[in-house]
C-alpha positions, -999 to 999 in steps of 0.1 A, spaced: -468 -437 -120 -495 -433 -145 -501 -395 -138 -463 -394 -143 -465 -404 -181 -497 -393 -187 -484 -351 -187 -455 -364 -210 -472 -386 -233 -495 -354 -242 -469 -335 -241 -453 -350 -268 -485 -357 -291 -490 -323 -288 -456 -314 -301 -460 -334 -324 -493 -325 -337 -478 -289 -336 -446 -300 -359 -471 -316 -383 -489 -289 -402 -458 -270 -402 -432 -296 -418 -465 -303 -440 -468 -270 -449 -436 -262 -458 -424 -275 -492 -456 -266 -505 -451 -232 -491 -436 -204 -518 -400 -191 -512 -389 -158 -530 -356 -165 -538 -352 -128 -558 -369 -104 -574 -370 -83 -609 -381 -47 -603 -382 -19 -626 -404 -9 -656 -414 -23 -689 -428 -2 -713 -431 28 -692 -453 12 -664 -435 3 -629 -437 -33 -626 -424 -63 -600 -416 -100 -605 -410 -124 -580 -383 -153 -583 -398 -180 -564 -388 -214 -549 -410 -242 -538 -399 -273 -525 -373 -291 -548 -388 -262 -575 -366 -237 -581 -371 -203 -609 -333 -196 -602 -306 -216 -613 -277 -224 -630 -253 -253 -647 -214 -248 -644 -198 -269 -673 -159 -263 -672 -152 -224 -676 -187 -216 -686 -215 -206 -657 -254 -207 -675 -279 -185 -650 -315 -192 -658 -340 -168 -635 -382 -168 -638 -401 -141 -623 -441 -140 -619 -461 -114 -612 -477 -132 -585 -454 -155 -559 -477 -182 -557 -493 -184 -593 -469 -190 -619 -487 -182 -648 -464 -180 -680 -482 -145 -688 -465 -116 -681 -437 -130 -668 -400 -119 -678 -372 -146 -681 -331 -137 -678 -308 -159 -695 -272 -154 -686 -239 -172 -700 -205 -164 -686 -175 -175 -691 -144 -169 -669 -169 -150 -649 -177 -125 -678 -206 -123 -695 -209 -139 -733 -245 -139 -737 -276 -133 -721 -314 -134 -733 -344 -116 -720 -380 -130 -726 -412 -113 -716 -443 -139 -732 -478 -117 -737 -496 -148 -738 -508 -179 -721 -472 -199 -731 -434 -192 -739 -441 -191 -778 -449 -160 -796 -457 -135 -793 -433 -124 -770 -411 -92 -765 -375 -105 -772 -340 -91 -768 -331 -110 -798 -328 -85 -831 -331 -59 -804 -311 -31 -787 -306 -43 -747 -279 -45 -728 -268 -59 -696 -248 -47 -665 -242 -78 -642 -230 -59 -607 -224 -89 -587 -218 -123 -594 -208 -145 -562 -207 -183 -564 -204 -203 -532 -209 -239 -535 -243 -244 -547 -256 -210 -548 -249 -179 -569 -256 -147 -560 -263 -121 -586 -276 -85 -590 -279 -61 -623 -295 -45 -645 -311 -48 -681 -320 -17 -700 -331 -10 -736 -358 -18 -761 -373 -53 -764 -380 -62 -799 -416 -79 -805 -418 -112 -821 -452 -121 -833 -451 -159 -850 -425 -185 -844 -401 -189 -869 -398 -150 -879 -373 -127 -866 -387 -100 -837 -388 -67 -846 -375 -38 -833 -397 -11 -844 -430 -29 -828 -409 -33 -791 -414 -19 -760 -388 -2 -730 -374 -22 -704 -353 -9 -673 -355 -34 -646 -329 -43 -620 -326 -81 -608 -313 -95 -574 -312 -132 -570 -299 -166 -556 -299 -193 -576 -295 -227 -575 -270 -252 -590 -286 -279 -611 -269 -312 -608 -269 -338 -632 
């Protein structure tokens, strides 16, 4: 009876031994949930929109009518460094869009200086927009001139910005309060 058990019983440590590092592993592990690709003042460039664990750089809050998309890309997937990364803010209501916000920080936080679409001349083309329960779908485009903004507090200006084209493609998740 004992060599009976004995192939099973190390059958199963060693199953679950192999499940171990893997279920470890996994909500530490990066998940790019969409991208931002295109180019910023005249250099091709790539963000990642990434995921990890309960973490997410794409989401949203539906209140009523009104749908607010928030998506964070990083140069790097696993390194999310506020530097050089470009934020999309979207607002829609009724499913079009109201307002949106592009930030690109050139320094160590969110605070300026940053390139800014506020006081500047960009627009947005939202292709596709698809909610299904908790996840939104949405691809599209930003194009135009990103104004510079160089200390909190002052408006950006327009003359000091830099070209962006870049396309975005991404699922994001609902935040629930």
């Amino acid at each position: 009876m004992k060599s009976k058990r004995a192939p099973w019983a190390w059958l199963g440590a060693w199953a679950l031994l192999a499940v171990i590092p893997v279920a470890a592993s996994t909500p530490d592990e990066p998940e790019i949930s969409g991208s931002m690709v295109g180019l910023l003042d005249g250099e091709e460039r790539e963000w990642f929109i990434v995921s990890q664990g309960t973490d997410s750089n794409a989401t949203f809050v539906e209140l009523g009518d009104q749908v607010t998309i928030d998506l964070v890309g990083f140069v790097e997937p696993d390194d999310w460094q506020v530097r050089d990364s470009l934020s999309l803010s979207i607002t829609l209501v009724e499913g079009e869009v109201t307002s949106f916000d592009v930030l690109h920080p050139i320094g160590a936080t969110a605070m300026p200086p940053v390139f800014t679409s506020d006081n500047a001349s960009v627009q947005l083309n939202l292709k596709a927009f698809d909610l299904q329960g908790s996840k939104v779908h949405l691809t599209g485009r930003v194009e135009g001139t990103l104004a510079l903004q160089k200390e909190l507090g002052e408006d950006a200006i327009a003359d000091e910005g830099i070209d962006i084209s870049v396309k975005f493609d991404a699922e994001a998740s609902r935040i629930e309060y």
